[in-house]
N, CA, C and O of each residue as an XYZ file, in Angstrom:
468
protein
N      34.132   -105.793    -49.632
C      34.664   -104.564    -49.118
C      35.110   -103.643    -50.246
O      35.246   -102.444    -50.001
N      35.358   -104.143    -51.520
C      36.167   -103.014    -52.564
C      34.602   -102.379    -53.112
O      34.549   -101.327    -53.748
N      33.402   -103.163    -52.772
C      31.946   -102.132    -53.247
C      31.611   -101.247    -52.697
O      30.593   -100.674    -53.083
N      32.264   -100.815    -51.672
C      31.565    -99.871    -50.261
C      31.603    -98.273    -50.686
O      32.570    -97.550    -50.926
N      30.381    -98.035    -50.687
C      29.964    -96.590    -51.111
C      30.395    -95.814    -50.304
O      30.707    -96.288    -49.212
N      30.580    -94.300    -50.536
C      30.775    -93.435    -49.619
C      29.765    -93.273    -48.089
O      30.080    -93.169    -46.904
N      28.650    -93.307    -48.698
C      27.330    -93.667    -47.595
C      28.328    -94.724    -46.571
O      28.831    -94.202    -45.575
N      28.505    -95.712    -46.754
C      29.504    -96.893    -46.165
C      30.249    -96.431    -45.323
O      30.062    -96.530    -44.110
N      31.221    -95.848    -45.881
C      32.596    -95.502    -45.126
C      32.566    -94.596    -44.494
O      33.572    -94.373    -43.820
N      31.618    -93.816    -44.422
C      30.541    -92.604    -43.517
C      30.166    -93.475    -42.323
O      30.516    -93.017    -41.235
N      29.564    -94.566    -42.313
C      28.483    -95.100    -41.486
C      30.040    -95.709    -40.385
O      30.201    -95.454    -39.191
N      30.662    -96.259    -40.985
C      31.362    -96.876    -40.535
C      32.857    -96.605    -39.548
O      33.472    -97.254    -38.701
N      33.049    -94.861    -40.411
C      33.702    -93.744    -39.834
C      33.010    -93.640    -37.797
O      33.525    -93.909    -36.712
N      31.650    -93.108    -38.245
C      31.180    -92.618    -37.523
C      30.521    -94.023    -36.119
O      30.701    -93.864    -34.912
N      29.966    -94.972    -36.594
C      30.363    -96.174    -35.638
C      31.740    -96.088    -34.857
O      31.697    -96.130    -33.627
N      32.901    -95.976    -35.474
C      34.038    -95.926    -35.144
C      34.444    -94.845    -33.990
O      35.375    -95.078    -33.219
N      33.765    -93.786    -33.937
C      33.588    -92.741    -33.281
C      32.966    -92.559    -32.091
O      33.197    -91.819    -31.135
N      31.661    -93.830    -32.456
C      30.734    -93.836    -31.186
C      31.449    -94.675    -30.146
O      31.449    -94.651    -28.915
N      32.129    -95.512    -31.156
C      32.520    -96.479    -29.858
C      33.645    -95.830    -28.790
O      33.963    -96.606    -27.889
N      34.160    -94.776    -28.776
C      35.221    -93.732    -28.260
C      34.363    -92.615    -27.689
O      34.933    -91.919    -26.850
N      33.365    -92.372    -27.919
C      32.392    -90.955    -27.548
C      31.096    -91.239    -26.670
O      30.141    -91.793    -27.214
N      31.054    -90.989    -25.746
C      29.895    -91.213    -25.047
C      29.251    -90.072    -23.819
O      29.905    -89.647    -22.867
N      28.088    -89.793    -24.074
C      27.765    -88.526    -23.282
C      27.251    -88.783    -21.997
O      26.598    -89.796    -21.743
N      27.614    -87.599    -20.889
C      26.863    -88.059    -19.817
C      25.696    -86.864    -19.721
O      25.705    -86.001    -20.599
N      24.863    -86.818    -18.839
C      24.202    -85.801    -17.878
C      25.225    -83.932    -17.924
O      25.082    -82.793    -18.369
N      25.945    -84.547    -17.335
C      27.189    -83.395    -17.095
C      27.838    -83.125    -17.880
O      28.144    -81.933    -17.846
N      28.412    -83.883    -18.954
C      29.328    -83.700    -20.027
C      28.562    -84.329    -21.473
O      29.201    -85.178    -22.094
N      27.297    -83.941    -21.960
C      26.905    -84.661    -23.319
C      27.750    -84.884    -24.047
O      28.919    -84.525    -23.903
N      27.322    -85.485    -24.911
C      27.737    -86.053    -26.929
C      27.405    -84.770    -27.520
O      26.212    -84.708    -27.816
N      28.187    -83.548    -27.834
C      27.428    -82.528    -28.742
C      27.821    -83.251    -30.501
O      28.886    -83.113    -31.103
N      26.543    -84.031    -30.994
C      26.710    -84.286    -32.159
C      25.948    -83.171    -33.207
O      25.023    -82.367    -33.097
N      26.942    -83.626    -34.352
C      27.225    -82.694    -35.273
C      26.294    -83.609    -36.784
O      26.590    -84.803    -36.813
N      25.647    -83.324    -37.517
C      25.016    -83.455    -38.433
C      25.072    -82.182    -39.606
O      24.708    -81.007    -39.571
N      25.712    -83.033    -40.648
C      26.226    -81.744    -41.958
C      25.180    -82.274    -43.473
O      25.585    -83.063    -44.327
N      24.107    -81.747    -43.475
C      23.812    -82.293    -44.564
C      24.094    -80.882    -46.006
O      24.770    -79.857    -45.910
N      23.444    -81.288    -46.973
C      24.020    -79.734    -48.227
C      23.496    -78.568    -47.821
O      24.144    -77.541    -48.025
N      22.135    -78.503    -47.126
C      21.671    -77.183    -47.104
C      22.025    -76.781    -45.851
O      22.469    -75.642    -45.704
N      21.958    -77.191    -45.333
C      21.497    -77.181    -43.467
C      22.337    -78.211    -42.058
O      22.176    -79.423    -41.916
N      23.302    -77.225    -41.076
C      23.695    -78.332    -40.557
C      22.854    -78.243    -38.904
O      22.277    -77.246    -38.472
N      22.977    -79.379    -38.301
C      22.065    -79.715    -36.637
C      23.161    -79.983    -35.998
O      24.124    -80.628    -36.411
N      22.950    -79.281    -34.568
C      23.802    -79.567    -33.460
C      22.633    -80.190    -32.645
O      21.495    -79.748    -32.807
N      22.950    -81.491    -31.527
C      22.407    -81.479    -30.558
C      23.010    -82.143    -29.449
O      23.812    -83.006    -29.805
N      22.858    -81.995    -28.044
C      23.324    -82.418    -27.074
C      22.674    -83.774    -26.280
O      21.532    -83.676    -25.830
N      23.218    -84.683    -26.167
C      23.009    -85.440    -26.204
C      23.402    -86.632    -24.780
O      24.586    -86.711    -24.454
N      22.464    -87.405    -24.095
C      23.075    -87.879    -23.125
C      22.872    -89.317    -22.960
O      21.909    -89.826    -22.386
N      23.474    -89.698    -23.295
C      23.744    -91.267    -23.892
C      23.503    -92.331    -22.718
O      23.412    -93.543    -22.917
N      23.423    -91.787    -21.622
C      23.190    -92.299    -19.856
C      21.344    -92.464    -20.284
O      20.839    -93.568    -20.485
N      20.911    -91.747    -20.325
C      18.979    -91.621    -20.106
C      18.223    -91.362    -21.629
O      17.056    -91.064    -21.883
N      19.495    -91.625    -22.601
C      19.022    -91.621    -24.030
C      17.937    -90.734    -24.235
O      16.800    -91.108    -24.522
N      18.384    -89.251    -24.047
C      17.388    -87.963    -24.142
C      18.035    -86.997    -24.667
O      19.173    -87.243    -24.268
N      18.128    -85.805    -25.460
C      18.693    -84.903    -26.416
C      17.905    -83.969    -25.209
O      16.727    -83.968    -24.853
N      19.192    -83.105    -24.698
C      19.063    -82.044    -23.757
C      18.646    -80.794    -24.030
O      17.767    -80.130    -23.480
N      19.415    -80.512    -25.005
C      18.846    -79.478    -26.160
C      19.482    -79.351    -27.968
O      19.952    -80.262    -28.651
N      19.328    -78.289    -28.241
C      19.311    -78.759    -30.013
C      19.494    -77.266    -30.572
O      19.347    -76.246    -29.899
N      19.885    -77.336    -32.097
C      20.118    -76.283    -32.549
C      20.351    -76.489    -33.808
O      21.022    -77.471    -34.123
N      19.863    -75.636    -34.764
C      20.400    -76.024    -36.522
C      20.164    -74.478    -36.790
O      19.777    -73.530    -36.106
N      20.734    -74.730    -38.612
C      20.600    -73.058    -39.314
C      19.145    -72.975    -39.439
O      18.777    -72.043    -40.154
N      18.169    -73.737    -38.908
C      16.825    -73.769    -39.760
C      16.244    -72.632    -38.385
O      15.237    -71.946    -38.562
N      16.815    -72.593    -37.431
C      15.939    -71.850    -36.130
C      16.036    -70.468    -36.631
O      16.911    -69.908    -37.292
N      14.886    -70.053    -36.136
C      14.268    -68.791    -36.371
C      15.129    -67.699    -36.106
O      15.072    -66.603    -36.664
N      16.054    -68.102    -35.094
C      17.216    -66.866    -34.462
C      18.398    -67.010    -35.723
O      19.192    -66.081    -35.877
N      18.461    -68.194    -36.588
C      19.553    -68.415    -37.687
C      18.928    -67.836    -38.855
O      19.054    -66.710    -39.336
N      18.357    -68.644    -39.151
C      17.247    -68.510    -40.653
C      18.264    -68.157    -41.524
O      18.345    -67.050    -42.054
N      19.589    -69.713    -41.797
C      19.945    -68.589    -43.588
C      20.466    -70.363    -44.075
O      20.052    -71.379    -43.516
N      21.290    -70.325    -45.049
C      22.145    -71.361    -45.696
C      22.733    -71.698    -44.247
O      22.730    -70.960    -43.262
N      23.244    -73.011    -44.363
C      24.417    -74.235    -43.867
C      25.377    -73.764    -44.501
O      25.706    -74.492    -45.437
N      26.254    -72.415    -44.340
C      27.571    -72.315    -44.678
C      28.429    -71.975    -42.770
O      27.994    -72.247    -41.651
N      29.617    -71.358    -43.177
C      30.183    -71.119    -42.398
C      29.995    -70.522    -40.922
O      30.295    -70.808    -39.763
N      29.158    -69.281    -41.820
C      28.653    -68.459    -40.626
C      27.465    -68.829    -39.976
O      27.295    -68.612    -38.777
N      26.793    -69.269    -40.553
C      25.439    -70.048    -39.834
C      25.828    -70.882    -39.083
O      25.523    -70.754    -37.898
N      26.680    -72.087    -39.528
C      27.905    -72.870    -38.379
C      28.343    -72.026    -37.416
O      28.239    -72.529    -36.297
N      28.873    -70.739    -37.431
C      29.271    -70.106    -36.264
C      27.871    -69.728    -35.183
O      27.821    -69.916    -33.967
N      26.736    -69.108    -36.139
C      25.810    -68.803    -35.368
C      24.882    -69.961    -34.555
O      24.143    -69.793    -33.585
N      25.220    -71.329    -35.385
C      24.440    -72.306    -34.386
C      25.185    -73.315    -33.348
O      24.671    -74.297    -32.814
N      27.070    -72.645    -33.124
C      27.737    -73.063    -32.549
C      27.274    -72.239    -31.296
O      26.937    -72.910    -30.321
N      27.198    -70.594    -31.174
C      27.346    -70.023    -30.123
C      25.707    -69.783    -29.883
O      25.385    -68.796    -29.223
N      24.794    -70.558    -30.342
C      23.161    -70.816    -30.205
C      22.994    -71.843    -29.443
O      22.047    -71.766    -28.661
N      23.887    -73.183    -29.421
C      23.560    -74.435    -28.725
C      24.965    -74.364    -27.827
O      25.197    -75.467    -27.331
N      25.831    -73.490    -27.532
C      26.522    -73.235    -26.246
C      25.799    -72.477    -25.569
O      26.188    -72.568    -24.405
N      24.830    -71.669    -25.659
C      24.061    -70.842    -24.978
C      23.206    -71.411    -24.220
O      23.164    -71.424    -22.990
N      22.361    -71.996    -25.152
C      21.049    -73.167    -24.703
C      21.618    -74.294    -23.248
O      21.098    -74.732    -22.222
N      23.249    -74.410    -24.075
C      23.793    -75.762    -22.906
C      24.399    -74.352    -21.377
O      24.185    -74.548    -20.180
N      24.858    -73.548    -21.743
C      24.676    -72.947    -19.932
C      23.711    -72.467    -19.461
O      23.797    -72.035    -18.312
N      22.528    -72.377    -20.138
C      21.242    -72.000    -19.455
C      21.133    -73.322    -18.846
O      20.762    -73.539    -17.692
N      21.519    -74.269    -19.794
C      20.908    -75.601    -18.736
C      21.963    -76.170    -17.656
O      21.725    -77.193    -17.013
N      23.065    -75.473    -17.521
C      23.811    -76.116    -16.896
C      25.183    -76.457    -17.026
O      25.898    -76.108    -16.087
N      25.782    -77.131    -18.086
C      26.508    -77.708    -18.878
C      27.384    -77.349    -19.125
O      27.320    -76.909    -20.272
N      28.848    -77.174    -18.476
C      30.057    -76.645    -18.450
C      30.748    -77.357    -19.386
O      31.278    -76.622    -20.219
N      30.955    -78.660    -19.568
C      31.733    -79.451    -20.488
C      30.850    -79.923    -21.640
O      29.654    -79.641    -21.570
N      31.342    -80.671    -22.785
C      30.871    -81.181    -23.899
C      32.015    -82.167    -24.435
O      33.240    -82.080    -24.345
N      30.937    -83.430    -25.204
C      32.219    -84.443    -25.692
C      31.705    -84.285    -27.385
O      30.549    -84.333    -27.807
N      33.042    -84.076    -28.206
C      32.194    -83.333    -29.285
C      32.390    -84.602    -30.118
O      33.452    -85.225    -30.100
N      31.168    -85.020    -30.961
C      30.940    -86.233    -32.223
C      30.946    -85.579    -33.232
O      29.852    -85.035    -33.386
N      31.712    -85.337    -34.081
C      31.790    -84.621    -35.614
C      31.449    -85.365    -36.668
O      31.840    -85.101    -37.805
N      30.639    -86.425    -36.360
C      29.235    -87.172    -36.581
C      30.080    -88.171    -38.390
O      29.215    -88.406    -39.234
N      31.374    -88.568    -38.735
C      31.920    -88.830    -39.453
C      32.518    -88.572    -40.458
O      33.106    -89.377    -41.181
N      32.391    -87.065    -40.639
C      32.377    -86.136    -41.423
C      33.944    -85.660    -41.020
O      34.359    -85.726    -39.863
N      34.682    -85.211    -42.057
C      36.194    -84.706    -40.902
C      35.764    -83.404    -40.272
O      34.705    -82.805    -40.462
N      36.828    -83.054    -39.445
C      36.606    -81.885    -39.246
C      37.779    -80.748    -39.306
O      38.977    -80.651    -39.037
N      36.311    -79.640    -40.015
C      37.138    -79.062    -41.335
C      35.910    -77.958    -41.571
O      34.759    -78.337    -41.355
N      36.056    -77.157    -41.831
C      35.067    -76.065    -42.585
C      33.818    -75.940    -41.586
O      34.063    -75.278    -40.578
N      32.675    -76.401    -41.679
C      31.314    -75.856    -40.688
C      31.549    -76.810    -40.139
O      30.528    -77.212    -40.698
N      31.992    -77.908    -39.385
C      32.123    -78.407    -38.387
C      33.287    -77.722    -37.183
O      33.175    -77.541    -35.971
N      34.180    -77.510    -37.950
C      35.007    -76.525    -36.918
C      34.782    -75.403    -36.496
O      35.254    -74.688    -35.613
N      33.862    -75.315    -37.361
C      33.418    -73.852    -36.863
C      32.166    -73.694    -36.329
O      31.547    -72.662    -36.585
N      31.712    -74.497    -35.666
C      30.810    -75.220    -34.665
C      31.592    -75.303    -33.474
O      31.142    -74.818    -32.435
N      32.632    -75.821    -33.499
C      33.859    -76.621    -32.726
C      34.311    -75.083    -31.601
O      34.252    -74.833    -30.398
N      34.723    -74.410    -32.770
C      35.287    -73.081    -32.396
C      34.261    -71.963    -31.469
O      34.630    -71.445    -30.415
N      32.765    -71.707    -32.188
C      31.901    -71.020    -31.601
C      31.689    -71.790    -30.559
O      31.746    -70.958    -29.654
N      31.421    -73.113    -29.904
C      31.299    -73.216    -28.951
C      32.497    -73.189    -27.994
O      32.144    -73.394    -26.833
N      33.455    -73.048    -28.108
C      34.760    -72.579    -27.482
C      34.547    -71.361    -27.126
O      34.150    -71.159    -25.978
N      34.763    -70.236    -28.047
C      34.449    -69.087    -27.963
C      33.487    -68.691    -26.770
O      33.700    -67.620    -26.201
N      32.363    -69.558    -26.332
C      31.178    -69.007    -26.115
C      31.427    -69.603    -24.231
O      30.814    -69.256    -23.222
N      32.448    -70.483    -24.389
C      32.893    -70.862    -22.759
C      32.811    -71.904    -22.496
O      33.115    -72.194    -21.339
N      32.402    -72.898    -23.337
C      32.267    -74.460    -23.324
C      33.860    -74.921    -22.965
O      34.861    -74.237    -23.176
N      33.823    -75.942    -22.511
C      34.798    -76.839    -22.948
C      35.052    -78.105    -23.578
O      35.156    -79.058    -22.806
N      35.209    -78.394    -25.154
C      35.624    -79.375    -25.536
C      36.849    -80.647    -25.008
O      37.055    -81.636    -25.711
């Protein structure tokens, strides 16, 4: 245990998370994925193991860097996508990462946009 890489305590964070987070039909998993360039939202329903819909800075309606504001724009991009489909609630996975900077502000745009966390 004193060798455990950051990769590690990531994996293990976020296990920790799943076991507390679980999506339905009605209320998905909106997980959160932060890598350096680029971050992914997707919705997720852990009942029929199918991703409802999806969203990152890479979509054509975003097109820029994984900073802040692209976090805002693909927060209120995949709250949009989820009331076209339906989807009044969300159970949010901040995928092990704290939350803090473009994850909250993921967190926040989909607030903003009428979700409920």
């Amino acid at each position: 245990m004193a060798n455990m890489t950051r990769k590690d305590t990531r994996r293990r964070i976020r296990y920790r998370i799943r076991r507390k987070v679980h999506g339905t039909a009605e209320r998905p998993r909106l997980a959160v994925f932060r890598s350096i360039k680029h971050i992914y939202v997707q919705a997720i329903d852990d009942v029929a193991g199918r991703t409802l819909v999806h969203a990152s800075s890479r979509d054509s309606e975003i097109k820029g860097e994984g900073n802040i504001e692209a976090a805002k724009k693909v927060g209120a991009l995949v709250a949009q996508r989820l009331k076209d489909a339906g989807v009044e609630q969300v159970v949010f996975d901040r995928g092990g990462v704290l939350y803090h900077g473009r994850v909250r502000a993921i967190a926040d745009a989909v607030r903003q946009a009428g979700l409920k966390i």
